[in-house]
C-alpha positions in Angstrom: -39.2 -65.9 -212.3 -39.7 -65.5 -209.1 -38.9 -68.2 -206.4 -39.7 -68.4 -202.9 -38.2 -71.7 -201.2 -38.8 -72.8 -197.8 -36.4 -74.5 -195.6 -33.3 -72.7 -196.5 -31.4 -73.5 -193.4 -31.5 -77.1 -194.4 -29.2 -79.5 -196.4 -31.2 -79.0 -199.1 -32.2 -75.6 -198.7 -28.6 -74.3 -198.4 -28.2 -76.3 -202.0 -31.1 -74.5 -203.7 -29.9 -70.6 -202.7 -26.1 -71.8 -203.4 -26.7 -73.3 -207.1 -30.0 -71.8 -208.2 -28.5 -68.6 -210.3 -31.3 -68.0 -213.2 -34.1 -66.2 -210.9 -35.2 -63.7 -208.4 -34.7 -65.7 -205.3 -36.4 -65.5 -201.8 -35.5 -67.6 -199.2 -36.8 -68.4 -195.8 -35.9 -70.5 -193.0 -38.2 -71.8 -189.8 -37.6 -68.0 -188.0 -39.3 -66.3 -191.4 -42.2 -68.7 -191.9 -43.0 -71.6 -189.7 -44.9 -73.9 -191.8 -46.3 -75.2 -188.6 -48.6 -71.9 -189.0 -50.8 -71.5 -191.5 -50.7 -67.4 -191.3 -47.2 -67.3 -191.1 -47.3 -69.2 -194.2 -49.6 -67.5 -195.8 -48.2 -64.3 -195.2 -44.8 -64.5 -196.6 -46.8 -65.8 -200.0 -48.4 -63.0 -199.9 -45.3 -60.6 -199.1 -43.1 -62.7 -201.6 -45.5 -63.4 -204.7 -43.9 -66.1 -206.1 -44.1 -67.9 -209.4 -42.6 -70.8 -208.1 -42.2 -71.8 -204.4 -40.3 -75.2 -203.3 -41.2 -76.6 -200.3 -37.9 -78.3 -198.9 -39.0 -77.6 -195.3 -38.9 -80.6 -193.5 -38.8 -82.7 -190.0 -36.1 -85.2 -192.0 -34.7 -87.2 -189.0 -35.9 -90.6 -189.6 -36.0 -92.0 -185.9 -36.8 -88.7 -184.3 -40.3 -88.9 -186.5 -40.7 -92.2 -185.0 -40.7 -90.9 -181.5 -42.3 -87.8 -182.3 -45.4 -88.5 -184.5 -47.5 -85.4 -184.1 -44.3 -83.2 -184.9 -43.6 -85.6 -188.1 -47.3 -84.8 -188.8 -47.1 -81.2 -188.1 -44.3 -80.3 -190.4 -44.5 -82.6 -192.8 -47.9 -82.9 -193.6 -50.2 -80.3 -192.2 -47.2 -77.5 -192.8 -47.0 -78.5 -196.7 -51.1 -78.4 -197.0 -50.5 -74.5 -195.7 -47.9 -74.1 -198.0 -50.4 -76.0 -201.1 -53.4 -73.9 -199.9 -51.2 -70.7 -199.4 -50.1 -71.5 -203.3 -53.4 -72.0 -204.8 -54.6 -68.7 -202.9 -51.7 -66.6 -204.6 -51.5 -68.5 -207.5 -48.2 -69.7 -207.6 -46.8 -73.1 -208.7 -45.7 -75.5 -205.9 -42.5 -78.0 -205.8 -43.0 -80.3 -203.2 -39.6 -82.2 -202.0 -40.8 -85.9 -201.0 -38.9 -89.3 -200.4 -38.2 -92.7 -201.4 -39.4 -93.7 -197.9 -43.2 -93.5 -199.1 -42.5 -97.3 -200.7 -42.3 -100.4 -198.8 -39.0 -102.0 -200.6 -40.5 -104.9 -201.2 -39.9 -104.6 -205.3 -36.4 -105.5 -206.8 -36.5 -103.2 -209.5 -36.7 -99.3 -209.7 -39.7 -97.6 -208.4 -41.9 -96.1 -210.8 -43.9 -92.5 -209.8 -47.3 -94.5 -210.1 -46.1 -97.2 -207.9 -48.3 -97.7 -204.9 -47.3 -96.0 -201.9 -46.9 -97.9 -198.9 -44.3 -96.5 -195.8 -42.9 -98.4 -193.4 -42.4 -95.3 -190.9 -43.6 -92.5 -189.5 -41.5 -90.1 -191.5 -42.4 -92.0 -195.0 -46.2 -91.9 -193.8 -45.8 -88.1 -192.9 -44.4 -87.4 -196.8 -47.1 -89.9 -198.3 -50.3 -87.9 -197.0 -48.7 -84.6 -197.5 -48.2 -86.0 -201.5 -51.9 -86.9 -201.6 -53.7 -84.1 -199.9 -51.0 -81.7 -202.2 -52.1 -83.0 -205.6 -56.0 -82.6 -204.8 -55.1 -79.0 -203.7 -53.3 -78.3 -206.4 -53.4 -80.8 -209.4 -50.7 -79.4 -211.3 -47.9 -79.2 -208.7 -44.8 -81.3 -208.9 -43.7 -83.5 -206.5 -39.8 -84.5 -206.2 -38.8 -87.7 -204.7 -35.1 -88.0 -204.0 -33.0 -90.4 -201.8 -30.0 -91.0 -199.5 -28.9 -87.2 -199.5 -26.0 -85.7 -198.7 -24.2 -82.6 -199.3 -22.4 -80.2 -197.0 -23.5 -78.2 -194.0 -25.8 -81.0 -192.0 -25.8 -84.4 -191.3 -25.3 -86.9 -194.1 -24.4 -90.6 -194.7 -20.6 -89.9 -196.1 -20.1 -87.7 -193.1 -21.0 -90.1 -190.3 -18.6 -92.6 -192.3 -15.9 -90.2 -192.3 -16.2 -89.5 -188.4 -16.1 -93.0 -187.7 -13.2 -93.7 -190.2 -11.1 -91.3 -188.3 -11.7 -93.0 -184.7 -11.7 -96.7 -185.6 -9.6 -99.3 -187.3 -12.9 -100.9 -188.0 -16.8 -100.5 -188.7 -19.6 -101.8 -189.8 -22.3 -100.8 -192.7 -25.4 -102.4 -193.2 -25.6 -104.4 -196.7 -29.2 -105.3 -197.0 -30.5 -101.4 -197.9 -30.2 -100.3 -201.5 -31.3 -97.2 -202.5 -29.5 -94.2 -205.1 -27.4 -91.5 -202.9 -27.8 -88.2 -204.3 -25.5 -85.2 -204.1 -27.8 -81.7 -202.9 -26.4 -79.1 -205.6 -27.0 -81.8 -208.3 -30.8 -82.3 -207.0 -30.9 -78.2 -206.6 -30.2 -78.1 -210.3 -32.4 -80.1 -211.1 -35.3 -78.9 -208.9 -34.1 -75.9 -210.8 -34.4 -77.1 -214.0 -37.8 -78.7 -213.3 -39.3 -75.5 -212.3 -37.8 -73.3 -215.0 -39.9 -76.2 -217.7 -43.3 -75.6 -215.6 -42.7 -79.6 -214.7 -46.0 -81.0 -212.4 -46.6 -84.3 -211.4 -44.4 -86.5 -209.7 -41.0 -86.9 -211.1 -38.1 -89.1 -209.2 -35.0 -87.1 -209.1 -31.9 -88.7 -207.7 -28.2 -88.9 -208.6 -27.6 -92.0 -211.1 -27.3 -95.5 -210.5 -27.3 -97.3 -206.8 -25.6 -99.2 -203.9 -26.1 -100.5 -200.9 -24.4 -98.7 -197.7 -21.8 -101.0 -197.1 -21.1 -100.3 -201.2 -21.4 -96.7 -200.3 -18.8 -97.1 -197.3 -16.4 -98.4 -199.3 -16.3 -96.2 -202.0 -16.0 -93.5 -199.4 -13.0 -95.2 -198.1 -11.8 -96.1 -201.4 -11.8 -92.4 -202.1 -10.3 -90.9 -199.9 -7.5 -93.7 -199.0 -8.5 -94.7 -195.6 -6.4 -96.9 -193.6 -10.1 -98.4 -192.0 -12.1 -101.8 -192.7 -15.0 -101.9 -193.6 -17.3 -105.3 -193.2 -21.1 -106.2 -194.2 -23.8 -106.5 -191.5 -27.6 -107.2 -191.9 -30.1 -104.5 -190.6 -31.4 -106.7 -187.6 -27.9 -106.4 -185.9 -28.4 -102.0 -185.7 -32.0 -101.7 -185.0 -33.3 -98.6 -185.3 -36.9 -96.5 -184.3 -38.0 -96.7 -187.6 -37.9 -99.4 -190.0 -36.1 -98.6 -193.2 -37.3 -100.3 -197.0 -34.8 -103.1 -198.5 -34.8 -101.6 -201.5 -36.3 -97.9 -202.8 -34.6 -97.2 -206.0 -36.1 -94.8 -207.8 -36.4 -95.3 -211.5 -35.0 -92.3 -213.7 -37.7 -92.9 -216.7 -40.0 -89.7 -214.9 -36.8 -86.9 -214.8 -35.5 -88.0 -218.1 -38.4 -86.6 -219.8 -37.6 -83.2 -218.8 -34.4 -84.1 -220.5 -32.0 -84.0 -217.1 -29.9 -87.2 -217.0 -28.2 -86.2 -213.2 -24.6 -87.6 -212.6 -23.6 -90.7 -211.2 -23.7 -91.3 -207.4 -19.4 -91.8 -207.2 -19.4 -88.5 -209.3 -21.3 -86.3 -206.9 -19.7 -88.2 -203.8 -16.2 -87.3 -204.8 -17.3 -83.6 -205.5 -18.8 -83.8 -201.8 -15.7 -85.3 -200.7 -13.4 -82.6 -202.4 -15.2 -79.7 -200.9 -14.9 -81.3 -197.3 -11.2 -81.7 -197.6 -10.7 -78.1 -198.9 -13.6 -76.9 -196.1 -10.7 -78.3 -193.5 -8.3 -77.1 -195.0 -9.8 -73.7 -194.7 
């Protein structure tokens, strides 16, 4: 197949080209395509004929979408109805990468896909139009929720932990926001894997299991042996642009009918923690 992904300069992006081995693929970053422009969009479908494209193209900084609404909008909304109306033109299949930041957090239990949508941000409002406006475009596209990720070559949770770590005998993680941390080459295979079985609809894809960032803190610590400690805090003590859910696990019940059962959270953190000691190393 044929595979055209936007937002390859990305911590996702970079996943996708680095794991995705089965197909012909074309990637493109903001300088080749800016979704922002609906010719430019529509162009490099046209140049690339795809069978699949993935749209992982995104404005992804939570607070910056909070002060900068129309950009949030921009990208993440009106750029991924050029990329659904660019698809349907062309004919291709379309993967759209969305967030557990369209729910509110007010459930206690794992999110479902047709759980009602209802952000708490800017960022989770952005992704939670572009979702609906996508499926009336193109009914049969597939829409790919994921959570907390990380992976190398950007900004991520683990590395803001290990930054601090190395600069302070102490610090301080929130405890009241659980949610499922998920590891970019094991969402790229997956994304992979979901495209390769013509998947559509929207399926939750995020490493197994869940924690709460102080739980995640300390497993980073516990990891990698650091001489730091690490103490609870409630959310109201770091306030922040935009307001985060409680609680947005995503239940596993949608992926696991595509028969992909993802590794656990610890699993994919110590991979992520492996490659950054050898990266320094280097």
């Amino acid at each position: 197949m044929r595979i055209t992904i936007f937002g390859v300069t990305g911590l996702l992006g970079k996943a996708l080209v680095e794991e995705w081995r089965e197909d012909e693929i074309c990637g493109l970053g903001s300088k080749d395509a800016d979704i922002r422009d609906e010719k430019q969009v529509r162009d490099a479908v046209q140049r690339t004929r795809p069978d699949w494209i993935v749209l992982a193209a995104a404005y992804t900084d939570v607070d910056g979408c909070e002060s900068n609404p129309e950009l949030a909008m921009a990208v993440n909304c009106r750029g991924a109805i050029h990329v659904a109306r660019a698809a349907k033109e062309f004919r291709s299949r379309l993967l759209f990468v969305s967030t557990d930041y369209v729910f509110d957090g007010a459930k206690t239990t794992p999110y479902e896909t047709g759980d009602p949508r209802a952000p708490l941000s800017v960022y989770g409002r952005s992704k939670a139009e572009a979702e609906d406006v996508i499926a009336r475009i193109l009914p049969e596209c597939c829409i790919a929720r994921t959570s907390w990720l990380f992976g190398a070559g950007g900004r991520s949770f683990p590395e803001m932990i290990l930054k601090l770590a190395a600069s302070r005998p102490e610090i301080e993680v929130v405890s009241d926001q659980r949610s499922s941390p998920t590891y970019t080459p094991d969402l790229a295979r997956a994304i992979a894997h979901l495209c390769n079985a013509n998947a559509s609809g929207i399926v939750h894809a995020t490493n197994c299991g869940d924690c709460s960032r102080f739980e995640l803190a300390l497993e980073i610590v516990a990891q990698e042996r650091l001489a730091v400690q690490v103490k609870p805090a409630t959310s109201d003590k770091f306030v922040r642009p935009a307001k985060r859910p409680k609680y947005s696990v995503l239940s596993a019940r949608s992926i696991s009918r595509y028969g992909i059962v993802m590794p656990r959270w610890q699993d994919g953190l110590r991979r992520f923690l492996d490659q950054a000691r050898q990266s320094v190393r280097a």
